[in-house]
C-alpha positions as CSV (number, residue, x, y, z in Angstrom):
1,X,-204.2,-7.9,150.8
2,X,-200.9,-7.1,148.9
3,X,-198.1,-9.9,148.5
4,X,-195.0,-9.0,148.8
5,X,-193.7,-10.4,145.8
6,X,-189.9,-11.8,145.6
7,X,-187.3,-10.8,143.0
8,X,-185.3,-14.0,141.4
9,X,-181.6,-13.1,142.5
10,X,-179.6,-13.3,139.2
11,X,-176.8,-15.8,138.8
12,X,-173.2,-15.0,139.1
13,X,-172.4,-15.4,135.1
14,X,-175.5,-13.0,134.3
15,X,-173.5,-10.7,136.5
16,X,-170.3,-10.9,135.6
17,X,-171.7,-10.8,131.7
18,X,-173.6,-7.2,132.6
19,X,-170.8,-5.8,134.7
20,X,-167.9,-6.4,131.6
21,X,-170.5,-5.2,129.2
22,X,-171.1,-2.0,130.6
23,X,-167.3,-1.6,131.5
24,X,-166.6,-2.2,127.8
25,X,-169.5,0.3,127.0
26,X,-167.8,2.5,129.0
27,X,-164.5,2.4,127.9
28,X,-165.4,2.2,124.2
29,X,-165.8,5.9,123.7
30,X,-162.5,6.4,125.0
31,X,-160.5,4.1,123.0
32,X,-162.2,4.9,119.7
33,X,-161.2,8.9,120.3
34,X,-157.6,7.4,121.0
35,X,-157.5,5.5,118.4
36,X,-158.6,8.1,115.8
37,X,-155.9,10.5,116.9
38,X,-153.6,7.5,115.9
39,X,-152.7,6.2,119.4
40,X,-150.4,3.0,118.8
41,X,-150.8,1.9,122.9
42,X,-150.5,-2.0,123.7
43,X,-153.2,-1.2,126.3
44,X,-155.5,0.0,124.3
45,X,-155.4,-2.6,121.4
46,X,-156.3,-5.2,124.5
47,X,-159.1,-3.1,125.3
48,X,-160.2,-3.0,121.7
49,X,-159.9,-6.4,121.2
50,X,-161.5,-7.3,124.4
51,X,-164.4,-5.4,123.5
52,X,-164.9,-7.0,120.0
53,X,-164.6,-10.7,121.6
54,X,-167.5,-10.0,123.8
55,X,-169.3,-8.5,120.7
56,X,-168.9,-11.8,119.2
57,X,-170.1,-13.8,122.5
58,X,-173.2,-11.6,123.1
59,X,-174.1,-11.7,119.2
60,X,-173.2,-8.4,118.7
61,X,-172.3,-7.5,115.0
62,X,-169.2,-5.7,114.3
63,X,-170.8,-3.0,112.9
64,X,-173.0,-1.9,115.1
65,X,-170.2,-0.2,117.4
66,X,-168.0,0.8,114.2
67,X,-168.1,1.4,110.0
68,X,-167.3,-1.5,108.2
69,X,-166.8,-0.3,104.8
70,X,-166.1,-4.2,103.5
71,X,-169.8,-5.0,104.9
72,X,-171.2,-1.8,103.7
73,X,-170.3,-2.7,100.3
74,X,-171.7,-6.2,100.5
75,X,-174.5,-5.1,101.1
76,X,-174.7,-2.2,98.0
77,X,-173.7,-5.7,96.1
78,X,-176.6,-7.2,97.3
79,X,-178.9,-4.3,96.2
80,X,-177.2,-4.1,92.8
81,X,-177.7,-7.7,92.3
82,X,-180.8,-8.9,93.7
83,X,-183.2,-6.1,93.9
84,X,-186.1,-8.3,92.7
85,X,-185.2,-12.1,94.3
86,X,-187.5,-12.9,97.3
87,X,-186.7,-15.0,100.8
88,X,-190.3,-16.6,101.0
89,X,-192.8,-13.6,100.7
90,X,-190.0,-10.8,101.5
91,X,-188.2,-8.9,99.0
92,X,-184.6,-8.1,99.7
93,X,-184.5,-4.6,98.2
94,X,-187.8,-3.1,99.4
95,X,-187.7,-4.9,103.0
96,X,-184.8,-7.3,104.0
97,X,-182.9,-4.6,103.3
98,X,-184.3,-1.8,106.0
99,X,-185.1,-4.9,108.1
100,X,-182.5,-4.5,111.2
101,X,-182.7,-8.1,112.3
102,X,-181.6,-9.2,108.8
103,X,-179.2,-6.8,108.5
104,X,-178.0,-7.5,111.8
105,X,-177.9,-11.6,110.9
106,X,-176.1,-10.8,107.5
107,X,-173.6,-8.9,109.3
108,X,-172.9,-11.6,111.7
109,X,-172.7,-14.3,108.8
110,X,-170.7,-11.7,106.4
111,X,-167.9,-11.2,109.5
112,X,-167.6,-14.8,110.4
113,X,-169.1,-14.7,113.7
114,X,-171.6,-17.6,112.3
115,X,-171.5,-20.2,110.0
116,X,-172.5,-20.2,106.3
117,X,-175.2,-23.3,107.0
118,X,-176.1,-21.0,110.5
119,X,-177.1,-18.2,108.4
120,X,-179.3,-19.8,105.7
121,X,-181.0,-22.0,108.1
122,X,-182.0,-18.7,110.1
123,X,-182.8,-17.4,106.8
124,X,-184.7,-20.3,106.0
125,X,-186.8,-19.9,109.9
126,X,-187.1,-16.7,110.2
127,X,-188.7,-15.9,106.3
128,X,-189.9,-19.1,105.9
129,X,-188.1,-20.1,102.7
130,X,-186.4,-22.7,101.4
131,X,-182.5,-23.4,101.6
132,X,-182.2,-23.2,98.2
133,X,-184.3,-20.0,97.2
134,X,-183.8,-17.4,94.6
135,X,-183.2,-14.5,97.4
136,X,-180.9,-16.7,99.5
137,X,-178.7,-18.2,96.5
138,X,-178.5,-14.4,95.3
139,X,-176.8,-13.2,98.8
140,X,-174.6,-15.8,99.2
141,X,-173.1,-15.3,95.3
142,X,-172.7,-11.7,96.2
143,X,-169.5,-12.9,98.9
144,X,-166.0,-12.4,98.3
145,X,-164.2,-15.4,96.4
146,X,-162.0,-16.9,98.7
């Protein structure tokens, strides 16, 4: 005999989280082609805005929806400087580097979405490595000096 099996309703947040997100998802298209024909609307800035705060909440690096030049260049740093150092058995040059979960963490870290200690101790989990290894040390010398 088959059960009838029951789906787990969601909860209001989970909701309300997927409805804005696919608004925003919606809208993006639209206020990125108004914005490159050099739009100055109130409106729109909200919208943009708006949709980079819920990046933020959802984890969502800023450059995954947009270019970011500053982060692009960061990262060409990184390759310049540290083709050869290692986060535990993983080479930044030959695999960090193509690897999109780090990319996406060291765009997260590099836009200020999380903290310095945040990133290297999900360095440190994820490629199990020390705090203080080469590979690590080497990305975090390639930042801007504030």
């Amino acid at each position: 005999m088959l059960r009838a099996t029951r789906k787990k309703p969601h909860s209001l947040a989970s909701v309300t989280s997927r409805i804005r997100l696919a608004a925003i998802s919606a809208a993006l298209p639209l206020v990125l082609a108004a914005c490159a024909n050099g739009t100055q609307d109130p409106e729109l800035t909200n919208v943009i805005e708006e949709a980079r705060r819920v990046q933020t909440e959802i984890g969502i690096a800023p450059d995954a929806a947009r270019p970011d030049p500053a982060y692009e260049g960061f990262l060409d740093k990184v390759q310049k400087n540290c083709p050869l150092a290692r986060i535990g058995s993983h080479s930044i040059r030959w695999e960090l580097l193509q690897d999109p979960s780090f990319l996406d963490l060291t765009s997260r870290f590099y836009n200020g979405i999380i903290s310095r200690q945040n990133y290297v101790d999900a360095l440190s989990g994820s490629y199990n490595a020390p705090a203080s290894s080469p590979g690590i040390r080497c990305i975090l010398d390639q930042l801007p000096k504030q």
